[in-house]
C-alpha positions as CSV (number, residue, x, y, z in Angstrom):
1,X,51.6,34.9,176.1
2,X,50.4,32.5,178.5
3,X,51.1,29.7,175.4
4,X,54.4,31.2,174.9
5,X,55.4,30.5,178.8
6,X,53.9,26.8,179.1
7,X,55.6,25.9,175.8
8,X,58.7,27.6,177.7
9,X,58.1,25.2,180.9
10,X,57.8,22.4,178.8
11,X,61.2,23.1,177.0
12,X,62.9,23.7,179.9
13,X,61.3,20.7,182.0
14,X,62.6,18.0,178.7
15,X,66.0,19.7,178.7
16,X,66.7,19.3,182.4
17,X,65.1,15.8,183.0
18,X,65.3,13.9,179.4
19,X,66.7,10.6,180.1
20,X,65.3,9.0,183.1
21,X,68.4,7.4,183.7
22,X,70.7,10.4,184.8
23,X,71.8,10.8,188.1
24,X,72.0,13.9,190.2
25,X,75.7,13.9,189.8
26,X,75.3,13.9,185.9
27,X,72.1,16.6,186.6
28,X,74.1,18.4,189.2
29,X,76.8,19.5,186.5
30,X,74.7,20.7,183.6
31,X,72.3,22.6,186.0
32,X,75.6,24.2,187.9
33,X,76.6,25.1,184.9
34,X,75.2,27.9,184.2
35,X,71.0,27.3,184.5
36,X,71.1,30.0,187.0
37,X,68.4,30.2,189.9
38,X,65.4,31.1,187.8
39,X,65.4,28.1,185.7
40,X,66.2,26.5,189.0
41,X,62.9,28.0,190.7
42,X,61.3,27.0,187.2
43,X,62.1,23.2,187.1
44,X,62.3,22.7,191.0
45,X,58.4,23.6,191.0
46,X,57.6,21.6,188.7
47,X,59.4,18.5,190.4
48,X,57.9,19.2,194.0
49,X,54.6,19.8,193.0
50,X,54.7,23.3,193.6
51,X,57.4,23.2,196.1
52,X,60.6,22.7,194.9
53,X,61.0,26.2,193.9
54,X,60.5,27.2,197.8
55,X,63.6,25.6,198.9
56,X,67.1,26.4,198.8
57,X,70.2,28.3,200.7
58,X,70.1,32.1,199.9
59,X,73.9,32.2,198.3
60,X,73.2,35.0,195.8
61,X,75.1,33.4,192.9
62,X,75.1,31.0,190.4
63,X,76.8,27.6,191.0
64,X,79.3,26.8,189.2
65,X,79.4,23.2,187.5
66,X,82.0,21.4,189.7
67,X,80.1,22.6,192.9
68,X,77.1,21.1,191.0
69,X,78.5,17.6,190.7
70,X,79.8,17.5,193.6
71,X,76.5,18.0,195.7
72,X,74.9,16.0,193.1
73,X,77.2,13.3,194.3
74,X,76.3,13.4,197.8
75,X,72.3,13.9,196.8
76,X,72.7,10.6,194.9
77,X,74.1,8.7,197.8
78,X,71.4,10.5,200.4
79,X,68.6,9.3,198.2
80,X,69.9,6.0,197.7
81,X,70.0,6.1,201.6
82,X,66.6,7.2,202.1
83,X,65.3,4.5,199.2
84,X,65.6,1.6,202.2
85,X,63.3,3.4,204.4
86,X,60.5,1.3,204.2
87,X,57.0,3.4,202.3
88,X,59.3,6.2,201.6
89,X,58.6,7.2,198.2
90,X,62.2,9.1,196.9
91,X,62.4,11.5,194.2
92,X,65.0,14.2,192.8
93,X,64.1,17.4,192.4
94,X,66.2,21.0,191.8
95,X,66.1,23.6,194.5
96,X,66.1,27.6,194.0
97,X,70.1,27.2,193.3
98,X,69.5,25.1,190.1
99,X,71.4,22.3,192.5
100,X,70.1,18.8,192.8
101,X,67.4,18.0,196.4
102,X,65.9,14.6,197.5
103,X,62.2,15.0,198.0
104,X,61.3,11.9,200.3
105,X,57.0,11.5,201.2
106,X,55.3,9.8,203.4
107,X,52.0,9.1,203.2
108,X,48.8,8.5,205.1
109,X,48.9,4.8,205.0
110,X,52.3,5.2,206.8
111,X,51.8,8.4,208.9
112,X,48.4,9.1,210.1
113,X,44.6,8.1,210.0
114,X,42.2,10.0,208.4
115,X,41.5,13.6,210.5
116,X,44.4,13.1,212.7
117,X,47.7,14.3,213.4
118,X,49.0,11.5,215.4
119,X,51.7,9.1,214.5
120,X,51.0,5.4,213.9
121,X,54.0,3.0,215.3
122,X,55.0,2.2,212.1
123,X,55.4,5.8,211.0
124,X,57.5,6.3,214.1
125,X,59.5,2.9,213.2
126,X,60.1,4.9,209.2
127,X,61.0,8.5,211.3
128,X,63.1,7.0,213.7
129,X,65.1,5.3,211.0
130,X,64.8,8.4,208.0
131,X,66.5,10.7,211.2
132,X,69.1,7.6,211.8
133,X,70.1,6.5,208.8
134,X,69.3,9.7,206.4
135,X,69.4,13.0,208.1
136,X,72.0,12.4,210.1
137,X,74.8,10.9,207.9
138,X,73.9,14.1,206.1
139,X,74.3,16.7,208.5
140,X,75.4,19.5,205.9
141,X,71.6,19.3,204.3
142,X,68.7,21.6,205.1
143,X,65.8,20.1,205.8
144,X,61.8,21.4,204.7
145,X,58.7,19.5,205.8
146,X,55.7,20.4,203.9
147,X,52.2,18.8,205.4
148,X,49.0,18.1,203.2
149,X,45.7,16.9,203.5
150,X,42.9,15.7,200.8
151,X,39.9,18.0,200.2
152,X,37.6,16.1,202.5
153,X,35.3,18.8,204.2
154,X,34.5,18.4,208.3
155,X,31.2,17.6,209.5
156,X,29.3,20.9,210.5
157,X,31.7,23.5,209.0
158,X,31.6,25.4,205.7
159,X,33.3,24.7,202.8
160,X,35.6,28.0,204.2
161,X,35.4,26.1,207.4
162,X,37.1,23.1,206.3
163,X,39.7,24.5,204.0
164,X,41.3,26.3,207.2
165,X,40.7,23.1,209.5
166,X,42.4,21.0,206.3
167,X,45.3,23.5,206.6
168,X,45.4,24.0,210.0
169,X,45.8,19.6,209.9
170,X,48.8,20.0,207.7
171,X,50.6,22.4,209.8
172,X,49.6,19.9,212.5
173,X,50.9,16.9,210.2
174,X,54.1,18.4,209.2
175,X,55.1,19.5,212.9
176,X,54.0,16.2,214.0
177,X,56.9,14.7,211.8
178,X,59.2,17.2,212.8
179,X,58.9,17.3,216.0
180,X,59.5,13.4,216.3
181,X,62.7,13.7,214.0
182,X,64.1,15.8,216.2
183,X,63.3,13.8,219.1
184,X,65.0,10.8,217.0
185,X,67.9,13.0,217.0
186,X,67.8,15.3,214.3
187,X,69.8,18.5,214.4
188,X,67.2,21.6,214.8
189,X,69.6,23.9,212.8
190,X,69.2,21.1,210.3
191,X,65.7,21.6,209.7
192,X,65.0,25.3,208.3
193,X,60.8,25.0,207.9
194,X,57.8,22.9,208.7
195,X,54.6,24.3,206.3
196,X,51.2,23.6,206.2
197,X,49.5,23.3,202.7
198,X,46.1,21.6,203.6
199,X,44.3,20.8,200.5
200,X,47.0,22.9,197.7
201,X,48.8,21.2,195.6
202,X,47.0,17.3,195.5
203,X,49.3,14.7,193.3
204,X,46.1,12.4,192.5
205,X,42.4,12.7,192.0
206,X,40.2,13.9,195.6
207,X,37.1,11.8,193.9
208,X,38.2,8.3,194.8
209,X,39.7,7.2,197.9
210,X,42.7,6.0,196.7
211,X,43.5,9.3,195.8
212,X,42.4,11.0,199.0
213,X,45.0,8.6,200.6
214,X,48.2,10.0,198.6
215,X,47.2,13.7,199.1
216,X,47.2,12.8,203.1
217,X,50.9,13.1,203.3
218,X,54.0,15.0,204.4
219,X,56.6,15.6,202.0
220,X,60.4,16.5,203.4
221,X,62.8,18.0,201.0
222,X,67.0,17.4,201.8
223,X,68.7,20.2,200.0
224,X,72.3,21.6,199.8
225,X,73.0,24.2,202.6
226,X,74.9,26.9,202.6
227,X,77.9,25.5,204.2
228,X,77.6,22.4,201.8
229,X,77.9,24.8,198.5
230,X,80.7,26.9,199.9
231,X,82.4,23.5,200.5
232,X,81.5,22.2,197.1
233,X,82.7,25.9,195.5
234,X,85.8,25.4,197.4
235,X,86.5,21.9,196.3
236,X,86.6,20.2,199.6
237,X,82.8,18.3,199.9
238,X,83.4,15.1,200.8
């Protein structure tokens, strides 16, 4: 069974994202169409590391394909957006809704030192212009900040120990980021959760320390909000 469900993934994962080229608008319609949620949970974890599938306005329905392209419309332009923001790494991923998201993350080199929860200027230089120039031309989007950390362990703690100060660090990480956002003039109805995942979910290898940097790092998801798929439903996103 377990065989029978990863070949299933697989499947799924090559239908929705064969041809590197396609944009969200192109994605937005075939997933609308008809995917349905599930797949959408399916496919949206598998492109946010876990994550994806954790995001997404409660709407109850399935999204019908024009609703699809037109949020994938506006989910192309907010990435292309969030692409000049300078060691922001931008990828597109599928929410709950099987609707298109922007997954934008920042990493350690850009955000904090090793241990710590504290911006660097430069991290406040990329905030200050992700809030500017991203999150608020896109005001309909809901925002989720997930925070990570590597598996390093802390000097006189368990290995128990340091798992819960590693998570307690991303919580730390990922309200650190929010919190300076908002003070950049982010909307706080705009931003729906701020997570701590401490060591879950790394995207590179904890033995070397190149890898240790990229699992340091806050991820923020821009999906479509409630508001933005009635619009799109309706026929009246702009």
């Amino acid at each position: 069974m377990k065989k029978m469900n990863s070949m299933a993934i697989l499947l799924s994962a090559c239908l929705v994202f064969s041809g590197c080229g396609m944009t969200n608008t192109a994605k937005g319609g075939m997933i609308g169409a008809g995917s349905g949620a599930a797949l959408g949970a399916l496919i949206g974890g598998i492109a946010g590391h876990g994550k994806g599938a954790a995001i997404g306005a409660a709407v109850g329905a399935v999204v019908g394909t024009g609703a699809g392209v037109l949020i994938g419309k506006k989910m192309d332009k907010a990435a292309a957006q969030a692409e000049q923001i300078e060691g922001a790494q931008v990828e597109q991923v599928t929410d709950n809704n099987g609707l298109q998201a922007v997954k934008v993350t920042f990493d350690s080199g850009i955000l904090f030192n090793t241990s710590s929860a504290t911006l660097s200027t430069s991290a406040k230089s990329a905030l200050s212009k992700f809030a500017n120039n991203v999150l608020n031309q896109n005001k309909d989007m809901d925002v989720a900040i997930y925070g990570y950390t590597d598996n390093t362990g802390w000097k006189n703690s368990t290995a128990e120990q340091s798992r819960q100060k590693n998570l307690d660090l991303s919580q730390e990480r990922a309200q650190s980021v929010s919190s300076y956002l908002l003070a950049c003039g982010a909307s706080s109805s705009q931003i729906k959760s701020v997570t701590g995942m401490g060591e879950e979910n790394p995207v590179a290898d904890n033995s070397t320390a190149a890898g240790r940097q990229e699992n340091r790092r806050v991820e923020v998801y821009m999906y479509a909000s409630q508001q933005m798929i009635q619009q799109a439903e309706a026929g009246t996103l702009q």
